[in-house]
N, C-alpha and C positions, 0 to 999 in steps of 0.2 A: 487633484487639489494642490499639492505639491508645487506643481508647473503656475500657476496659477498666482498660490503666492506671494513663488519666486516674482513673478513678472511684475507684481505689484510692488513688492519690496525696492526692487532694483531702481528706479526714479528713486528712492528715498520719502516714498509716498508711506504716510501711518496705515494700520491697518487695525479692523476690529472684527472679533470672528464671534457670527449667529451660528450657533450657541458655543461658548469655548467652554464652561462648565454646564454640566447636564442638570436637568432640577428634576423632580416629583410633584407631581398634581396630585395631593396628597385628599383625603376624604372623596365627598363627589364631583372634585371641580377638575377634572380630566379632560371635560370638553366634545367636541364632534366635529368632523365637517361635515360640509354639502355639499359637495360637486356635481353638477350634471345632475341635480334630480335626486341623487344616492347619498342615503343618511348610514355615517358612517362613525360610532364614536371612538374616542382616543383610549391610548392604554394610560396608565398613573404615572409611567417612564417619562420623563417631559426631558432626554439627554440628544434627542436628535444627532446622533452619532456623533456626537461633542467629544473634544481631548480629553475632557476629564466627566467621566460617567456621573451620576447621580450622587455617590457617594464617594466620590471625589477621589476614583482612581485615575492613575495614568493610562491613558491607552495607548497603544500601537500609534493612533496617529499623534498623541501630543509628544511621542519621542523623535518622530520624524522631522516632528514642526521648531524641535526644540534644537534638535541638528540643524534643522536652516536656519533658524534666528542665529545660531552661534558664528555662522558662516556671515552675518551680517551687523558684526557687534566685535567691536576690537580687544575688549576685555573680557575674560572668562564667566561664562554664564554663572551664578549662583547656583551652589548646591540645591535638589532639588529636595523641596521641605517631605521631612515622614510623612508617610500617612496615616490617615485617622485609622486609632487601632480598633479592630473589631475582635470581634466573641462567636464563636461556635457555640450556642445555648444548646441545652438535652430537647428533647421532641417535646412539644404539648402534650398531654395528653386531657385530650375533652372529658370533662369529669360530667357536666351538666348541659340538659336540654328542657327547650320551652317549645312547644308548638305556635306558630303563627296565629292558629285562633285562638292560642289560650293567650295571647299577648295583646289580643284586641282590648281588653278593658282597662289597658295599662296607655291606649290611644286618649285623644281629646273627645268629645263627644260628637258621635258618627252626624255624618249631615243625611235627611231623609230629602231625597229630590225627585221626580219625578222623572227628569233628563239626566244625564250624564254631564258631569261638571270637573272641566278641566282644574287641574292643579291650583293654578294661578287664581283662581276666582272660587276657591275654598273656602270659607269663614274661620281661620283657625289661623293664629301667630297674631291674635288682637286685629282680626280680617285680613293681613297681610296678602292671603292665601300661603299655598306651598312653593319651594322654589326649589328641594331636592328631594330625590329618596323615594319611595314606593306611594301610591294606593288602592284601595281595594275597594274595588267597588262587588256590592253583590244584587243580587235581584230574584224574583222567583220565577220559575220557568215548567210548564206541563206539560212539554213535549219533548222531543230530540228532534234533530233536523238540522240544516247548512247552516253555520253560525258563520258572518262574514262580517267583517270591522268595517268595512269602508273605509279603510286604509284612517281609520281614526285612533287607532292606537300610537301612542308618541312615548316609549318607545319599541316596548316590547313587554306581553302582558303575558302569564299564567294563567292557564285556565282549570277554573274545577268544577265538578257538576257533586253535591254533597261534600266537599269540601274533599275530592278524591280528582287527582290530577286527570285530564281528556288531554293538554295539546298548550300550544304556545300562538300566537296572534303579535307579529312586527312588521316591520318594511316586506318582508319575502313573503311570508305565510299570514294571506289575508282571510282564509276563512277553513273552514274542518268542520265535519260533523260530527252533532253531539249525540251518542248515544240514547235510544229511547229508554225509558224509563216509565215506574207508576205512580201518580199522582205529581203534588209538585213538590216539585226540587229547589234547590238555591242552585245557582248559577254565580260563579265568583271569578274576577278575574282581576289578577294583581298585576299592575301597571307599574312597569320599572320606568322614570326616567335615567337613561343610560349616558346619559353628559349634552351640555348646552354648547351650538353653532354661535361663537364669539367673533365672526367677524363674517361680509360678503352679504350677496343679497337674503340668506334666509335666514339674518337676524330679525327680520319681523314676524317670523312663522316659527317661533319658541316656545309654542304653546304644550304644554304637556299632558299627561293620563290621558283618558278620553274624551277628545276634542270633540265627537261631536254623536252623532248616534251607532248604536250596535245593531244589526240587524239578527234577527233568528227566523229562518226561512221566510225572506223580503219584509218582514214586521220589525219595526222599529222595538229594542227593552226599553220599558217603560220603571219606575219607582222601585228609584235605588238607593239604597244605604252606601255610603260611600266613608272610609278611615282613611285618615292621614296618617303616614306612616315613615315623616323627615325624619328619622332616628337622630333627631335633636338631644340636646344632654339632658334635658328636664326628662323625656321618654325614656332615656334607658337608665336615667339613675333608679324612674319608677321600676322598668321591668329587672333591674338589678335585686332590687329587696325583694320582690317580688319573693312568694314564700311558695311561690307552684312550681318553681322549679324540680328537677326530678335528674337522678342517673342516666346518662343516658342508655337509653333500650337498645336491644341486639338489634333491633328494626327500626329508626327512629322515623319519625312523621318529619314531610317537608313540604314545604318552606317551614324553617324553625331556628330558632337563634339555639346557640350552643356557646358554653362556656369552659377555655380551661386556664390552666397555669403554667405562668413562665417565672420562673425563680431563675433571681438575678444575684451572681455571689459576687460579692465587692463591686465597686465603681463598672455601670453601664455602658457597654459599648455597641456603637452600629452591630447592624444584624441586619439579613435577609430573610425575610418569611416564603417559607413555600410550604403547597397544600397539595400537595399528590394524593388524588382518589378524591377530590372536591371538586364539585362543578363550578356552579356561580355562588357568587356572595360578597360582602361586605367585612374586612376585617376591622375591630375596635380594640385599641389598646386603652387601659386605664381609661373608657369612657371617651375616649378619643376616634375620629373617624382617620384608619390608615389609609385605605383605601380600597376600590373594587377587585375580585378576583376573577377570571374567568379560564376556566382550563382550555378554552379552545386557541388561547395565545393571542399574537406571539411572546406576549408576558408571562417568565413563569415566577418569577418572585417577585414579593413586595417590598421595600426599601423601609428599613425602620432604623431610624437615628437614636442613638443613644440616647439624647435628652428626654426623647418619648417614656424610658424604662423610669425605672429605680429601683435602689437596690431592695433585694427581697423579692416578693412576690410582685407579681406586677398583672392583678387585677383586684379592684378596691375592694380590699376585704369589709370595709365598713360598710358596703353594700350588699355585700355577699350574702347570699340566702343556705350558705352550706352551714354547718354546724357540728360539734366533735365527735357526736355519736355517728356521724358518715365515717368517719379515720375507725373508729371503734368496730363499725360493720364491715367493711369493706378487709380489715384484715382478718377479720373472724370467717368470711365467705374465703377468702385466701386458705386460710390452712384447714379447711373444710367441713367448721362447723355449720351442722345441720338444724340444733335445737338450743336456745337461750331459755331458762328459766329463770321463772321470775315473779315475784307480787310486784306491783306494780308502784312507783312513786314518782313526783314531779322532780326530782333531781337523776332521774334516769331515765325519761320520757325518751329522749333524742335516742338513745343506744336504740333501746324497743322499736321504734320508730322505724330508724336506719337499717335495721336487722332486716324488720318484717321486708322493706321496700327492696330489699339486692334478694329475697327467698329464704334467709334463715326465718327457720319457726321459730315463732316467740310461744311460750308453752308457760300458763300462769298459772298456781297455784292458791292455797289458801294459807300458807306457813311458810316462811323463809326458806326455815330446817326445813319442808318439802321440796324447795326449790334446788337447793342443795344435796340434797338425796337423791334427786332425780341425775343432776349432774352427775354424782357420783356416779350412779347405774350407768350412765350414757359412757364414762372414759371407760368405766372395767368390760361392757359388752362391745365398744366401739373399736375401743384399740388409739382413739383420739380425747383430745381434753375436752372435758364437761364442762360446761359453761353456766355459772347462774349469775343474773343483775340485782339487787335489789338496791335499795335507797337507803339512804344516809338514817346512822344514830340507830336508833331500832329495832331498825328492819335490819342493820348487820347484826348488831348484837344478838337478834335471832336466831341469826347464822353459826352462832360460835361453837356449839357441840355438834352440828352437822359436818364443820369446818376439820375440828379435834378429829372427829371420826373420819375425814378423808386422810389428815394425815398422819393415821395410826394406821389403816387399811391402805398405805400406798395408795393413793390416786389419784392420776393428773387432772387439776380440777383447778380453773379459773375463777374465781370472784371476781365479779364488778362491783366495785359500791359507790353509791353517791357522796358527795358530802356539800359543806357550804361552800359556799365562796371563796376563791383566792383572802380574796381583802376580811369575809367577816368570821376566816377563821378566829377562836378564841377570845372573839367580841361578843359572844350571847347570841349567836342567829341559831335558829330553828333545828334542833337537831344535829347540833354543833356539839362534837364530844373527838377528846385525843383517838380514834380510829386505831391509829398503826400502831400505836402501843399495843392495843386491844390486840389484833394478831399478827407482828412480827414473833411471838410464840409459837403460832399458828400452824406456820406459813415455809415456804423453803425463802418465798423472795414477796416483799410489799413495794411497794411505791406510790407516792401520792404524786399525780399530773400537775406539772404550774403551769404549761402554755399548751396551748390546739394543737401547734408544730409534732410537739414530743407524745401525742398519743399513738400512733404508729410504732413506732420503736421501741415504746414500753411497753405497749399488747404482744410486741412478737418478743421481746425478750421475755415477755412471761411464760408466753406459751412455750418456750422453749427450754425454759427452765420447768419446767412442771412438769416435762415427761424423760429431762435429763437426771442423771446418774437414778438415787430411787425417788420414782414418784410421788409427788407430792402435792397440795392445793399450793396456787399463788395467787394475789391481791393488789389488787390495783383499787386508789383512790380516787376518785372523779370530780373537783370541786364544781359546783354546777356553773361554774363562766366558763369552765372548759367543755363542755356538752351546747350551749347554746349558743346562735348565731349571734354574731357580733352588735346589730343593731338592737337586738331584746337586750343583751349585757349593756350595752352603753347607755341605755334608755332607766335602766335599775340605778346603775352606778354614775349615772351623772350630775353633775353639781348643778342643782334646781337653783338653789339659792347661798352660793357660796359666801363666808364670810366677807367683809369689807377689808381692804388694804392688802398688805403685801401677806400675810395668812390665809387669805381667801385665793390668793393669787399662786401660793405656794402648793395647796390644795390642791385645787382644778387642777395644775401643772403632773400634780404627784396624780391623780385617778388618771387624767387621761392618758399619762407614759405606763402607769400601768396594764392598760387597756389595750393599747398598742403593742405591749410587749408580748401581753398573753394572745394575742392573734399575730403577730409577725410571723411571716411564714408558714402560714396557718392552711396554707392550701396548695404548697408546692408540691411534686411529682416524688412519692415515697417509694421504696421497694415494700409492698405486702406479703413477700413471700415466705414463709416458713426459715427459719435460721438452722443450723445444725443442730442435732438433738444426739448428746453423747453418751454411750452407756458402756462401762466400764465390760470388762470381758477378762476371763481368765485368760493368764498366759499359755502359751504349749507348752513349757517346763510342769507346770500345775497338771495341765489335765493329762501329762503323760503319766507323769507321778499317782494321779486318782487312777487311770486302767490300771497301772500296774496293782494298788490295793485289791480295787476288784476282783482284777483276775485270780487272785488268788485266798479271796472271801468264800468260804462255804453258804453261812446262813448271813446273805447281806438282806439291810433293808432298806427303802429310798421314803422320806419323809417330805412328801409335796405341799410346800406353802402356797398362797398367794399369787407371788411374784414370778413362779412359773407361767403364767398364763399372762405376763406383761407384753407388748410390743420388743423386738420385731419378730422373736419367733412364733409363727401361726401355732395353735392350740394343736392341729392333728401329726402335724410333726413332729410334737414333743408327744403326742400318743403314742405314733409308730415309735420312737425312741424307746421310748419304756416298754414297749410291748417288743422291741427289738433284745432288749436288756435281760427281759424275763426276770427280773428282783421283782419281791411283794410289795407293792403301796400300800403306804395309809395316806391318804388325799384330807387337806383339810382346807379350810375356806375356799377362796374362788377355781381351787383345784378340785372340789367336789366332782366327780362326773366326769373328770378328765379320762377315765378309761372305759368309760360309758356304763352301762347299769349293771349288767354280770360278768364281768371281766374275772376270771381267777386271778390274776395279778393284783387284783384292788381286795384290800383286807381291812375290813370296817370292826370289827372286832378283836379284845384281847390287844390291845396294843404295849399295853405295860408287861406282859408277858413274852412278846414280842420283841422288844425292846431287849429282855434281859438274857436273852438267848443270841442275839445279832452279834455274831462280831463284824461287823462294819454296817455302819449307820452313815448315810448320805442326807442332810439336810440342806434340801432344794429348798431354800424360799423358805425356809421355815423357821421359829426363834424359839428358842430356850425361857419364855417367859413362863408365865404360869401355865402357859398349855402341856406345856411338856414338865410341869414342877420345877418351874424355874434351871432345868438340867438333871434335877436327883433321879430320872427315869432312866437314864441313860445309862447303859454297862460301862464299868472303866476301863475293861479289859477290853473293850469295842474299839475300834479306828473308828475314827469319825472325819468326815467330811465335812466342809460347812461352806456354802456360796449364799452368797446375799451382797445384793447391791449397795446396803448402807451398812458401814463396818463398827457402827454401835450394836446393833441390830445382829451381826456376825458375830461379835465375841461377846453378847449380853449373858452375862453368869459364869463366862469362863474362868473367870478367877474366881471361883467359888469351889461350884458344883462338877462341871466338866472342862473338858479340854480338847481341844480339834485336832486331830493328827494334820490335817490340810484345811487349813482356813483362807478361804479365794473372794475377795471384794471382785463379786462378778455377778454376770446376768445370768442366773436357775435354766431358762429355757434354753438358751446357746449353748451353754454349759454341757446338759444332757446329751443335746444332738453331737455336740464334740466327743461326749464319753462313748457315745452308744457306735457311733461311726469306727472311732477306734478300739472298740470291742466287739467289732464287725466278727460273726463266727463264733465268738462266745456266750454261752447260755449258764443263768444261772444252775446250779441244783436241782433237779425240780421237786425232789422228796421237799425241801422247804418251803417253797410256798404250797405245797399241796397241803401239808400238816398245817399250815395256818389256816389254810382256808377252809380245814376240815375242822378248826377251831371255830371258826368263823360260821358254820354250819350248824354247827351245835349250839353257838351261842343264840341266833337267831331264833332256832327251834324254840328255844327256852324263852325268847322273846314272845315270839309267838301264842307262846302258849298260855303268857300274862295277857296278850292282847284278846283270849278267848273268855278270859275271867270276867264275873257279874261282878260290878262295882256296885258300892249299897245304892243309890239311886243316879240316872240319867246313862248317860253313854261310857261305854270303856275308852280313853283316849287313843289308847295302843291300836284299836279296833277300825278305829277312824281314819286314822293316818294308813292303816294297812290296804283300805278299802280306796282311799284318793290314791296310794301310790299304786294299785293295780288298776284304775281307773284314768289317770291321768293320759295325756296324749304325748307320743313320743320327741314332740318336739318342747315340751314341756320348760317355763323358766319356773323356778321355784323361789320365793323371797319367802327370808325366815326373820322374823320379828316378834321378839320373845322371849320369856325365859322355861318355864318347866314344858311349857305343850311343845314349844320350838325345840327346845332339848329332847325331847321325845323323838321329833321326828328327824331331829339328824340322825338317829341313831335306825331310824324307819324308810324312810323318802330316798330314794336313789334316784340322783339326777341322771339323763339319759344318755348322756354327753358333756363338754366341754363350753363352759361357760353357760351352764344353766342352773347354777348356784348364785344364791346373793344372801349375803348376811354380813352384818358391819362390819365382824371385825374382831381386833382386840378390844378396843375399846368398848365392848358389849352394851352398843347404844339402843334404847327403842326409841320408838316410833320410825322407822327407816323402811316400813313396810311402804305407806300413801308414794313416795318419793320414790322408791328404788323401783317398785312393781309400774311407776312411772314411765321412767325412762326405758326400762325392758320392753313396757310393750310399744315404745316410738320407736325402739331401736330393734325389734322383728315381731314388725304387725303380725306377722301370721303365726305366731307361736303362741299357746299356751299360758299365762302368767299365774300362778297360783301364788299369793301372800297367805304365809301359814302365822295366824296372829295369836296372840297371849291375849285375854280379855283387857288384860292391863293393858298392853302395849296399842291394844287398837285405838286406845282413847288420845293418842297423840295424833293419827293422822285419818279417822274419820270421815274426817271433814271431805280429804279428799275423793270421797265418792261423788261430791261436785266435778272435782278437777275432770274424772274421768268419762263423767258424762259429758262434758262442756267439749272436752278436747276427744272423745270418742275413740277412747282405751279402754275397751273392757276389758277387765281383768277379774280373776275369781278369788275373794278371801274365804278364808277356812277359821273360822273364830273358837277357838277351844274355851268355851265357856265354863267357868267353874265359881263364878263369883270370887275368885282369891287371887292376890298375889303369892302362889302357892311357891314360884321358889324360893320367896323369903323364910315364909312361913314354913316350910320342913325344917328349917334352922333354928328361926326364933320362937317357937313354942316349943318345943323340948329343952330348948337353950336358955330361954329368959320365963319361960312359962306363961306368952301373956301373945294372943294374936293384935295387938293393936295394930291398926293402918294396914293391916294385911287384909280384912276383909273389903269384899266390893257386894254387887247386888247382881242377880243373873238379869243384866240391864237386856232391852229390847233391842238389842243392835239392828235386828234386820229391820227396824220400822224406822232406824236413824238416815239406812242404807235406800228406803225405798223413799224416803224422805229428799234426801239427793240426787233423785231420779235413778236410783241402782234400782235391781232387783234384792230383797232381801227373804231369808227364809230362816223360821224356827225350825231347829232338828232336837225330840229328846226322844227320850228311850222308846216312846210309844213309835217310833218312824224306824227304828234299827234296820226292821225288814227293808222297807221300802228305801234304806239308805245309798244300793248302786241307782235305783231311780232316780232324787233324789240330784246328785251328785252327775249324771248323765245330762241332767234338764239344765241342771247351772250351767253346764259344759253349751249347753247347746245356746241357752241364754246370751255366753257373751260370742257366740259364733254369730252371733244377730246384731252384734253391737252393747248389748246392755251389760253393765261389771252387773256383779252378782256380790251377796253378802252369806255363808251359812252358816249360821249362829247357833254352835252345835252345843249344847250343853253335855258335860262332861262329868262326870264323878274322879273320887281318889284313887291313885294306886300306888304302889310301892318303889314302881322301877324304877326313880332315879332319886331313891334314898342313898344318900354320901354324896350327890355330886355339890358342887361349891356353888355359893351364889356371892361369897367376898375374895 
């Protein structure tokens, strides 16, 4: 080329060079030739090895070229101008897919023909016909057999028999056979025009789709439905709102349009598109055609010029059919929740929605505080945060002693609530009340969402904060613009009839920058992943310090709270730990069971006696409040131990009542493994825990022997609970909701293991039965659930023998009927002399319970006998699927006179 030129130049002859800058045949205007017969079409590259490529680089040859013009030019050539700057953008990532047939109804209306009708002679663009872009013609067909075009495909068609790809029909490949099949079929074939011959003799043969007839074994198809499908603007803004859109599937269907996001951070610059692991297709930027893609080359990217972008997101959100509850699910399937509960409302539709559609279970209820309770169950068995949604005003405020109760019981537990509108906060709309006042009490962390962008990074900062230092509920505010798709928000909040003049003007200006703000970047490419979750740890100065007490404790004892049993250390580790340790437990709340049912080391009885004998007391997870007498239980002359993750909670009462020789802001479960590790070789005494447990033996006896007693009329309580806990199945969950029958049976029911305790808490909440016995049985179908209820306490969550039928969790309740709120009443009728509000009625539960589709059953003294029957049959009842109810009535007895009910 060079030589060439030069040779030109030299006469002082001008010169002009095809092509000196490269260009792009941008959408479908790429083009074809014809040569000899062979239809061949063009790539979207229009630079024909030009000095300066498409995007307006220098190449190799235009430095060469520019050397020789210098050689024929007496004054120094002009510096050579920058080049236009470009962007490395992050990857797409395809959030959304539509199937091909699900986007035919978003076409103009299909043409019925008898023949096959070429493109151009379509009735569609006001008769114009078509002149770019696909169509699909279908037909029906009864047989299989040689399907051949007659070289009537212009230019290259898909074929499908059921709408399930057989084969491709172009220039090369004029016929295939179709598969036989039963009855008739559709027969479909999508005809790409692949670029128009612009110059030479076969500018008159431009005819496109199917030019003329198909044959299927030498018979002409006959009445055809035929879609135009020029991915014109009016087409895709419809298949844009389009509201069928969908995640895309691990397998998606094809041919299918697909949507993602390119987020543009400041001022837009060229860029090259490329599609590695895509075959053919059509790329659209903001509703724009860039142009054709095809993997088979020699084009591998596609040329996208800055002005096409803009800053932000760069596909039209105000078309966009995503909405916030996607952002809200998709990070909830990230950090691997399983189950959202919930009652149901129209300002948190999208979440449920979004949940159900990625695989999180949506799990509904009949009571907020059930939905809540169930969450709760799900973080303390899960080891992950419990999740519940409910709707604005209400339906939270429902939630608030559920809420109190997770975080008095440590539990990492998510709230969603709904609320109004950005704009009609504080203006009287529907359910519009200050929220986060309501629980920034609550709560370790609140936040109310103002734009789509920010729901991603508030969900994961929650979650992360809710199982950091000690566990707690967090809440998140939802205003419903931020849940729904952009077009439903704009269609609410739009100015129908704004005022006149520059106030009306001022208006419309203010909704619709609002409008845009709360969706600006509303569907760029997020991280959903899980953020660090920090949990505080004693140092090695601390836990060398606690061996050395140990070591040298005669009669120690270890006091297991709760928080033992939190994440990350696994529950049988912190067994073997203590069972390595050899000290006597007393297990309390979610540590019930932690040493399984007859452990010698677990000491259920005499603790206060226990106590005053210890000299060194280890409290794991445990607190000084009223359980322990605020501290007065405690020897002074004891060493005391104290770990617990929140350091109110660690020194509550110590300026009182006791005093911690080692007080460690750390995690109970690590803790242990660290002690027991470094007291590898050392065993407790064993004359002490043997004496305890020989305590422990005799007190039970005497238990026992109350549970043999006649009560004046109906069943002995003691007797009942003896009877389910030698009946019950060893994989057993027990949920205790209640007060005097549930007190009973803490002191009776031995859980079988670790994590098969559930009871609220401190905060000594009912009705946590319906909700916790919940979640237990979503989170191990195969095990057990027993809810052991107070007559009083069932009447809070009842209801849910719905839930369990509906969502098919049987579970078995144990109703200690007595007609009383009997642990008031031990108090206040010797105390004030008067039973008022204390009596109830020996109401029909099991008929409430059969009523719900449970099984329910009456048990009174006439059944005593027949009570492991009985009790064997319920067992077998929800092994079939069905909860059961048994509505035992109960008489008085003495055993748990003195204990406290204020």
């Amino acid at each position: 080329m060079l030589a060439v030129v030069s040779q030109i130049l030299e006469p002082g002859v001008s010169i002009n060079l095809y092509m000196f800058h490269g260009g792009t045949s941008f959408g479908f205007m790429n083009g074809a030739v014809a040569n000899l017969g062979t239809y061949k079409p063009q790539v979207g590259s229009y630079d024909y090895d030009a000095p300066l490529s498409e995007a307006g680089d220098y190449t190799t040859k235009y430095q060469l070229l520019r050397n020789l013009f210098s050689q024929f030019h007496s004054e120094k050539l002009p510096e050579v101008p920058s080049l236009q700057a470009r962007r490395v953008y992050e990857p797409v990532i395809i959030q959304q897919h539509l199937s091909l047939w699900e986007s035919l109804q978003f076409t103009e209306k299909p043409l019925k023909s008898e023949e096959p009708v070429n493109m151009e002679n379509l009735p569609v663009n006001s008769n114009n016909g078509q002149s770019y872009g696909y169509t699909l013609y279908e037909t029906t067909i009864s047989r299989g057999g040689l399907l051949n075009s007659k070289k009537n495909v212009k230019d290259r068609a898909l074929v499908f028999v059921d709408r399930h790809f057989v084969g491709v029909l172009d220039y090369k490949s004029v016929e295939f056979a179709l598969p036989d099949g039963k009855g008739e079929r559709t027969l479909s074939l999508l005809v790409e025009n692949c670029g128009r011959v612009n110059y030479g003799k076969a500018l008159d043969d431009q005819r496109k789709g199917l030019v003329g007839d198909i044959v299927l074994n030498h018979v002409p198809l006959k009445d055809f439905t035929i879609y135009c499908l020029d991915m014109k603007p009016n087409f895709l803004k419809r298949l844009s709102a389009a509201s069928q859109w969908n995640s895309v599937p691990q397998k998606p269907s094809f041919p299918g349009f697909f949507q993602g996001m390119l987020y543009v951070d400041g001022h837009p610059r060229d860029t090259f598109i490329r599609l590695p692991g895509w075959s053919k297709g059509v790329v659209f930027i903001n509703g724009q055609n860039l142009g054709r893609h095809w993997s088979i080359g020699p084009q591998k990217t596609l040329y996208l010029p800055g002005p096409w972008l803009k800053s932000g997101n760069n596909q039209t959100e105000t078309q966009s059919p995503r909405h916030g509850g996607e952002s809200v699910a998709e990070v909830l399937r990230a950090h691997g929740v399983k189950f959202v509960f919930t009652l149901v409302g129209g300002h948190i539709s999208p979440i449920l929605v979004a949940c159900e559609k990625l695989g999180i279970r949506i799990v509904d209820t009949r009571h907020e505080a059930t939905a809540v309770f169930a969450a709760d169950a799900v973080a303390r068995l899960s080891g992950t945060v419990g999740v519940a949604a409910v709707t604005a005003g209400p339906g939270l405020t429902n939630t608030v002693t559920a809420v109190k109760n997770a975080q008095m019981a440590e539990s990492p537990l998510l709230l969603l609530g709904g609320a109004a509108a950005t704009l009609l906060q504080g203006r009287g709309a529907l359910q519009d009340i200050d929220q986060m006042s309501l629980f920034k009490p609550l709560c370790k962390f609140c936040a109310s969402v103002r734009s789509v962008k920010d729901i991603a990074i508030t969900v994961r900062k929650a979650l992360a904060i809710a199982q950091s230092g000690t566990p707690g509920p967090v809440f998140i505010e939802f205003p419903i613009d931020t849940l729904y798709p952009f077009h439903l928000v704009s269609k609410e909040f739009g100015v129908k009839n704004p005022p006149k003049g520059i106030m009306g003007k001022v208006v419309t200006w203010y909704l619709h920058n609002h409008l845009k703000n709360l969706f600006a970047g509303a569907w760029e490419t997020r991280d959903v992943s899980p953020l660090p979750v920090h949990i505080p740890q004693a140092t090695d100065n601390q836990v060398q310090k606690c061996i050395e007490l140990v070591s040298r404790a005669k009669k120690p004892v270890i006091l297991l709270g709760s928080q033992a049993t939190l994440p990350p250390t696994p529950t049988d580790d912190i067994r073997a730990a203590l069972e390595s340790l050899g000290i006597p437990c007393f297990l309390g709340g979610m540590s019930r069971g932690m040493l399984g049912r007859n452990s010698p080391l677990h000491i259920r009885q005499n603790r206060s006696d226990a106590l005053k004998e210890a000299d060194l007391v280890l409290l794991a997870g445990t607190v000084c409040d009223f359980r322990l007498s605020y501290g007065r239980v405690l020897n002074r002359r004891s060493r005391i131990i104290a770990v617990n993750r929140d350091k109110t909670q660690l020194l509550k009462n110590s300026d009182m009542f006791w005093k911690p020789t080692v007080a460690i802001q750390g995690d109970a479960g690590s803790f242990l493994l660290r002690l027991s590790k470094g007291l590898k070789g050392h065993t407790c005494p064993e004359d002490w825990p043997q004496s305890l447990k020989a305590g422990d033996v005799t007190k039970e006896k005497a238990n026992r022997r109350k549970a043999d007693e006649k009560t004046d009329r109906h069943l002995n309580p003691l007797s009942v609970l003896h009877r389910v806990d030698e009946l019950m199945a060893d994989d057993s969950i027990i949920v205790a909701d209640g007060g005097d029958f549930v007190g009973s049976a803490a002191y009776i029911m031995r859980p079988r293991g670790p994590l098969r305790w559930l009871d609220p808490g401190a905060f000594g909440t009912l009705g946590v039965g319906g909700g916790f016995a919940l979640g237990a049985k979503l989170c191990r179908p195969e095990s057990e659930v027993w809810i052991i209820y107070g007559d009083g306490s069932l009447g809070y969550s009842v209801a849910e023998f719905d839930t369990f039928t509906r969502h098919k969790t049987p579970v078995i309740a144990l109703v200690g009927n007595d007609a009383c709120w009997s642990q008031i009443a031990r108090e206040q009728v010797p105390i004030l002399g008067s039973n008022v509000a204390c009596g109830l009625a020996f109401t029909d539960y099991h008929i409430v319970a059969d009523g719900y589709g449970g099984k329910g059953t009456l048990i009174g003294r006439e059944d005593e006998d027949k009570l492991d029957g009985i009790i064997k049959e319920a067992q077998k009842e929800t092994r079939q699927g069905r909860a059961t109810l048994l509505n035992v009535l109960i008489g008085k007895t003495n055993f748990r006179e003195g204990s406290i009910s204020v």
